[in-house]
N, C-alpha and C positions, 0 to 999 in steps of 0.2 A: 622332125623338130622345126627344120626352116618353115616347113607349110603352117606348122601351127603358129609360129611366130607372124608367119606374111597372116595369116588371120585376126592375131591378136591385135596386129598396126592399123589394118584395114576399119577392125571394127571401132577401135582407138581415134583413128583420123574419119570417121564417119561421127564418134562420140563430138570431138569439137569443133566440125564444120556447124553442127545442129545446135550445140551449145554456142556457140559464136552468133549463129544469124537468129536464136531466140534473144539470147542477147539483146541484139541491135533492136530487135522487133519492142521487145518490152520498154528501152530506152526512146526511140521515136514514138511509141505511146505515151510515155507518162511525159515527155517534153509538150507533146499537144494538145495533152492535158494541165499542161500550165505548172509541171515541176520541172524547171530549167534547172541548168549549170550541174550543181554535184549531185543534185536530188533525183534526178534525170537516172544518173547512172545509179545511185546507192539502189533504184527501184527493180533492176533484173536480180543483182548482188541479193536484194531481199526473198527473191521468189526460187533463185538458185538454191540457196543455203536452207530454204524452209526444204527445199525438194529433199535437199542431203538429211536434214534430218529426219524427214520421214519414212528415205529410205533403209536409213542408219537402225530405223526401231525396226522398222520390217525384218531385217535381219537379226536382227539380236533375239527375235523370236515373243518377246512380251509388250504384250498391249497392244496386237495387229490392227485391232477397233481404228485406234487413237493413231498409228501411221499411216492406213488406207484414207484414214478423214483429209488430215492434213495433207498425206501425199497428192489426193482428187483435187482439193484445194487448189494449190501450189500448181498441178498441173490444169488447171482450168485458166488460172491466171495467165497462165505460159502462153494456154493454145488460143485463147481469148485475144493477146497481143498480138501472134502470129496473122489470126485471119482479119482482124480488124485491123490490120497494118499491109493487107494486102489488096486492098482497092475497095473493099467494101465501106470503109468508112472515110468520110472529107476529114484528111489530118488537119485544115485550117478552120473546122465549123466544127469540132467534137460536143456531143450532145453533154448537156448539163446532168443526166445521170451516170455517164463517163468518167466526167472530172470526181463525180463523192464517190465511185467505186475504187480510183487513181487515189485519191487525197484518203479514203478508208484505210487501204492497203498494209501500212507501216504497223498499224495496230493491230490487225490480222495476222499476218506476218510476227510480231512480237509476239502474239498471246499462240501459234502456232507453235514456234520455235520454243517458248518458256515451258509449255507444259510436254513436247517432247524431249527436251532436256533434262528436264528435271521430275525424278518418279521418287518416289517412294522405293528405298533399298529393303527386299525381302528380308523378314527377320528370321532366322532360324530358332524353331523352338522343339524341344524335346518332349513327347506324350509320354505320361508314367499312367500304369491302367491302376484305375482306381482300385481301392483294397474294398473286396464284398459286404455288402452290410449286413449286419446282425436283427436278429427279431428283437432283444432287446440284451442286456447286461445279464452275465450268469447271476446262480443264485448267489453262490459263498463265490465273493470278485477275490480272485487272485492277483498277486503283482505280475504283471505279463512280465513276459524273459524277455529279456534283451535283444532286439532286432539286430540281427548282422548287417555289418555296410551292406550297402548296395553295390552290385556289380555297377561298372562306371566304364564303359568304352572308352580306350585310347581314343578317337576322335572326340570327343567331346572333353576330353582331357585337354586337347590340343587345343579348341576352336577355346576351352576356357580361360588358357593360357593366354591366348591373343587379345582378350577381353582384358585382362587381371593385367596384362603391358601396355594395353591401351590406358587405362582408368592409369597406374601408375604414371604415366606419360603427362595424361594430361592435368592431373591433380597432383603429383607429388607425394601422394599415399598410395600403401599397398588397399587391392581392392578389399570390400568385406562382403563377407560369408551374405549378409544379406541384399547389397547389390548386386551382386553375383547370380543370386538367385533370382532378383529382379530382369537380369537382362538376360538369361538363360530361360527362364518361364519355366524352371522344375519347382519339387516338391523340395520342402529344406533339408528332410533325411539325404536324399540324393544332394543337393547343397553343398551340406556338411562334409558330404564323402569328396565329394570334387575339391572342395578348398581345402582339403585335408593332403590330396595330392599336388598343391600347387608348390 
């Protein structure tokens, strides 16, 4: 247990010496790129926080397209301040394609962070198999017999429930049979059945 722990600190106190001197690195860039005082600093703060959220989708498992883009991003900017802050570049002559990748940054940074943030919540929807088609209508049309409910899974009982407390919630009415069906995406017979158990 202690070894794992003395690994966990090591790798922990290795995580913010590197996040500390990226840091410094991104802020003595965008300073000599002519964003002084607090803008200075907001500019690592922005390239830290794009990283977290890239890595945050990475994990979460959906849309890995859209976190490896952002994450590459995020860390190009990182490793770009590092070596350019390490002698290869005159911090008091920074070249004028510099300062508009510096002065770019905030709205890269924004439109990175906005669309990691914010997706599209999956809908769940229920497939009912279509009923077979006929060649065409008998000779002598009968009154068809009465369809029996539809079998109706307790879960979908349940997830309809959360729906029908929501709507109540937020309107002040019980939901109806045809919203219901609007935001469940079944057929009305199955509908019917469902709002018949609420």
């Amino acid at each position: 247990m202690r070894a794992h722990l003395a690994r966990v600190d090591a790798v922990l106190v290795q995580a913010v010496i590197a996040a500390a001197l990226s840091f410094a690195h991104l802020h003595d860039l965008a300073s000599a790129a002519g964003q002084d005082g607090w803008k200075a600093w907001a500019y690592p703060i922005s390239v830290d926080l794009l990283l977290v959220a890239a890595w945050k989708r990475l994990r979460s498992g959906a849309s890995k397209a859209a976190g490896w883009c952002w994450f590459v991003v995020a860390l190009v900017a990182s490793l770009g301040a590092n070596v350019a802050t390490a002698g290869l570049l005159d911090m008091t002559d920074v070249p004028a394609w510099l300062r508009i990748l510096v002065a770019g940054w905030p709205a890269v940074a924004f439109l990175g962070g906005t669309l990691l943030a914010h997706t599209a919540p999956a809908t769940e929807t229920v497939s009912v198999p279509a009923a077979p088609e006929t060649a065409g209508p008998p000779a002598d049309p009968e009154p068809e017999p009465k369809q029996p409910a539809p079998h109706v899974p307790a879960a979908l009982v349940n997830h309809a429930r959360k729906l029908a407390d929501d709507h109540h919630a937020r309107t002040g009415s019980p939901i109806d049979t045809a919203t219901l069906r609007a935001r469940l995406g079944v057929p009305a017979p199955l509908a019917d059945a469902i709002a018949s158990r609420l």
